[in-house]
N, C-alpha and C positions, 0 to 999 in steps of 0.2 A: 504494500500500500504506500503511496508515495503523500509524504508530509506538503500540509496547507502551504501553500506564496504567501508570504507575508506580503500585507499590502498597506498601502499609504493611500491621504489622503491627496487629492489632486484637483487642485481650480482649474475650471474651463469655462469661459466668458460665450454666450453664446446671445446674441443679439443685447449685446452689454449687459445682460444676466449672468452673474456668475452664482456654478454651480459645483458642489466641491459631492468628486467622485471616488471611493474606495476603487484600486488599481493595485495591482501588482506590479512593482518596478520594470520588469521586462516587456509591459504592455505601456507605458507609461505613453509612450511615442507614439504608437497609435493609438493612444486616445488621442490624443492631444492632435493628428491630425484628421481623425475623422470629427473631432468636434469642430477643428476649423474647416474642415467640408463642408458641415451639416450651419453653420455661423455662415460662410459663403454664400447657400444654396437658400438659407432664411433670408438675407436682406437681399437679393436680388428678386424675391417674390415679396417682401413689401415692397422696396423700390419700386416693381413695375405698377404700382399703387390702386392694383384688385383685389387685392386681400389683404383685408382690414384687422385685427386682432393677431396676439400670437399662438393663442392656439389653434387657429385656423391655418394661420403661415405654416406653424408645423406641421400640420396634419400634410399639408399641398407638399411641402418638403420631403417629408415621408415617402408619400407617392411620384415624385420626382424621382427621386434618388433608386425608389424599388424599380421602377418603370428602366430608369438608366443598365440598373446592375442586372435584369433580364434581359434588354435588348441589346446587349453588352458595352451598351455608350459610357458607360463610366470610365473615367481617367485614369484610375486605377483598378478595374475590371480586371481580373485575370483568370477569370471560369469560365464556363463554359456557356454558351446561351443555351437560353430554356427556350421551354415549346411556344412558339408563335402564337397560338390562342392565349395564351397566358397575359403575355405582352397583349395583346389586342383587350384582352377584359380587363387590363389596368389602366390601360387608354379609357376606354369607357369609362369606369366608374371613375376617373380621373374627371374628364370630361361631365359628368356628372355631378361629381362634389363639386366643380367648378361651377356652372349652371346653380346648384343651390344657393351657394354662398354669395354668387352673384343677388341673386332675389332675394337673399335676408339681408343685404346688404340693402338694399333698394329699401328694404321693409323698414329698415333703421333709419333711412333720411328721410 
């Protein structure tokens, strides 16, 4: 049986929220650049200024980034792509959450 990583705590600022993450030292580096992925991937969907709140931003973020890491467009991708329908139903429901939040959006002003 192989003994616990001892781990440390770790701040990661993510749309100038920081959030302090228990990490094991040898991951330390990816976190810290998947959470400036996911920092990146957040304020370029406020910026483009359709979605409003940030739990909304991340949610879109979320499906950004899954949509990316299936259709293998991600930066740092290095698997394999999945099945095409897969991709295609995240397109939609993507498309989808987008159309709602657009109209609660509307419903708000």
């Amino acid at each position: 049986m192989s003994e616990p990583r001892d781990s440390q705590a770790v701040t990661i600022t993510i749309l100038d929220k920081e959030y302090l993450i228990a990490c094991p030292e040898d991951e330390r580096h990816d976190l810290m650049r998947s959470a400036d992925y996911l920092d990146r991937k957040m304020r370029e969907i406020r910026d483009s200024g359709k979605i409003i709140g940030t739990e909304r931003i991340a949610v879109m973020a979320a499906l950004n980034i899954a949509h990316e890491l299936l259709n293998g467009d991600a930066d740092e991708n290095k698997g394999e792509r999945v099945d095409p329908a897969i991709g295609q139903r995240i397109r939609s429901l993507q498309n989808r959450i987008e159309e709602a939040l657009y109209r609660s959006r509307q419903l708000e002003i």
